[in-house]
N, C-alpha and C positions, 0 to 999 in steps of 0.2 A: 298837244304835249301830254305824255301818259302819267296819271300819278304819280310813277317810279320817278319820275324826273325833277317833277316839282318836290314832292317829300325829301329826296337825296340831295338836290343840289341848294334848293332852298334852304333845308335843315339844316345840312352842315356846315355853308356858310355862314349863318348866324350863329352856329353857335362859335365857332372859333372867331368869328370878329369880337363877339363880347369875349371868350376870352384873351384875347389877345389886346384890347384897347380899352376894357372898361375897368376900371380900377373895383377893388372890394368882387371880383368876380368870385369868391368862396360863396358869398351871401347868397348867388345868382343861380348856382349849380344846379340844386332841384327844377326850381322852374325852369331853366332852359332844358333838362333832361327830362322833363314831361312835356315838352312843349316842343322840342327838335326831337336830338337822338331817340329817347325810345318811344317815340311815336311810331320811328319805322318799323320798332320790333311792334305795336301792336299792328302795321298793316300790314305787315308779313304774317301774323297769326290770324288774322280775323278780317284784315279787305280785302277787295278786290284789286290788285294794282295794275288791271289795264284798264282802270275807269278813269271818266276825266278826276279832275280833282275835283275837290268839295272844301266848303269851309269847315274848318273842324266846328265841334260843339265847344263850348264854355267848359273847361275843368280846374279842379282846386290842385294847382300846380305843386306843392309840394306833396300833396296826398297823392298824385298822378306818379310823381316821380317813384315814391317809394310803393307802389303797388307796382308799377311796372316792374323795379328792381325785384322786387322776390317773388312777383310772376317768373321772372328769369331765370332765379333762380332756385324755383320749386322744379321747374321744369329740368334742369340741368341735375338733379337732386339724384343719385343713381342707387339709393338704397333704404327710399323715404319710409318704410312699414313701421321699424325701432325708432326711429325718430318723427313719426306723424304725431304721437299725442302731446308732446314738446312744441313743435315748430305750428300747430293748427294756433297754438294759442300766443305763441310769440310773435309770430304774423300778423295777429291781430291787431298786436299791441303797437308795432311795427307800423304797422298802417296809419297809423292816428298818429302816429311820432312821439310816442312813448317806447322812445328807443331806449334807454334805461331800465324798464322792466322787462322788453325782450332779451335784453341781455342777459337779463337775471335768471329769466326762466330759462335761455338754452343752457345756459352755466351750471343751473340744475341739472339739466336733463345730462351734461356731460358728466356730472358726477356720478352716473350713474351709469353712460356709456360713454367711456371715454376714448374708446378707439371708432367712433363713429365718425367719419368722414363729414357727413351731412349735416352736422350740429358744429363740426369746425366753421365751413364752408357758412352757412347761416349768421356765425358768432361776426366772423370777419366780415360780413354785409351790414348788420347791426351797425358793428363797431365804424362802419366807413360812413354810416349814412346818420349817424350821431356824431362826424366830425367835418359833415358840409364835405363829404365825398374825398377828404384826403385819405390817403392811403397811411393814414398814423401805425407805428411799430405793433401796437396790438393787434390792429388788422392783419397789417402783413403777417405776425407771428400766428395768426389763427389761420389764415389760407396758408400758411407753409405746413402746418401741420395736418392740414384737411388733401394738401397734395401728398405728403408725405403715406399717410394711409393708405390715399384712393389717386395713383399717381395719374389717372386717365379723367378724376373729376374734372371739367370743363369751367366750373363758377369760378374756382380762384384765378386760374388766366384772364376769364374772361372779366373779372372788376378789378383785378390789377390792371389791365390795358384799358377800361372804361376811369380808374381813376388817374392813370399817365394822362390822358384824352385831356381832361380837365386841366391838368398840370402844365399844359401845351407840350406834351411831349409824344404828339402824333405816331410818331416813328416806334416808339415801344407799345403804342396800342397796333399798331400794324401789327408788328412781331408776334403779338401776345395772342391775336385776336386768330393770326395766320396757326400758331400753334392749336388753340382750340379748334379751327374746323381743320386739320391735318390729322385730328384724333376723332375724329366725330363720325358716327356713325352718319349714310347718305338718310337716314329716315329720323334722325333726330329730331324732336322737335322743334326744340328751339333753332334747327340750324337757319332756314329762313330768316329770320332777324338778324342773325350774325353776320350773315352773307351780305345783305343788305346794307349793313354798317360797313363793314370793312370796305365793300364797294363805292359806295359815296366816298367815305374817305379817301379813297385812293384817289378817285378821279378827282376832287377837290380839290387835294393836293397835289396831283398832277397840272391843274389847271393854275395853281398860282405861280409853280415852277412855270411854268411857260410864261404867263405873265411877269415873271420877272425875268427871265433872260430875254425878253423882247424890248424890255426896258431898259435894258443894258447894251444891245444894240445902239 
């Protein structure tokens, strides 16, 4: 059985069983988003996926979580030069889960570039991963504004559809997820990951629609 199979089918599974049946699943978010979903975004950037599987290594699950997330979306960032001396340092802080002061500093940096797309985009990641991954109104208001600039940035589709995901509300991370790679360049970086999410999911969710009208037979 090929990586790709175990990572997708295994991963998505659990993660939508815990959300779907474990009560307090907010608390849960990071570690299963380091531990499932964006694991397949780092095998898409950096393994092999036609190797057998392997046990992962030991990692500090919520620091996993939020390094992946703005691995994603540094990468997805389409105009990083005016906003690199801002975001080196708010990442940082970001990282260690001093989401508080990254916020502070990109909120700097915006007073000072305030049509910058990529410090929108940045704020509203912040603000979603300092709220255990809901999609709270200042998030949404800071990717609306970050689309509104840069109507082709990919980051705010793509964590609005990663925090519907969470919300069990699969169908609008489909939507969301199918927009961002409909606009995506074929050489994008990040597009591998994405591909790979959206495809697990589908077929996941294809699979439990079957499982359930055969049970309705």
């Amino acid at each position: 059985m090929s990586g790709w199979v175990v990572m997708i089918g295994m991963g998505l599974a659990s993660a939508l069983v815990i959300l779907a049946f474990v009560k307090g699943r907010r608390q849960l978010w990071q570690p299963v988003l380091a531990t499932v979903i964006l694991a397949m975004a780092g095998y898409a950037w950096q393994g092999s996926p036609a190797l057998p599987s392997a046990p992962a290594k030991p990692i500090a699950a919520e620091r996993g979580a939020a390094e992946a997330l703005i691995k994603m979306r540094s990468d997805m960032d389409q105009n990083y030069g005016v906003a690199k001396m801002w975001l080196v340092t708010a990442d940082g802080f970001a990282r260690d889960g001093s989401y508080a002061a990254a916020s502070g500093y990109i909120q700097a940096g915006l007073r000072q570039h305030p049509e910058n797309a990529d410090l929108w985009s940045a704020l509203g990641l912040v603000l979603m991963l300092a709220s255990d991954g809901e999609l709270t109104p200042p998030a949404k208001l800071a990717f609306d504004k970050a689309r509104t600039l840069a109507p082709n940035l990919p980051a705010p589709d793509y964590f609005e559809g990663l925090a519907a995901l969470f919300d069990r509300k699969p169908d609008q991370t489909i939507a969301k997820w199918n927009q961002v790679l409909g606009r995506a360049s074929p050489k994008a970086k990040w597009r591998p990951a994405v591909e790979s999410q959206l495809a697990g999911l589908e077929s996941l969710l294809a699979g439990a629609s079957m499982s359930s009208d055969e049970k309705e037979k």
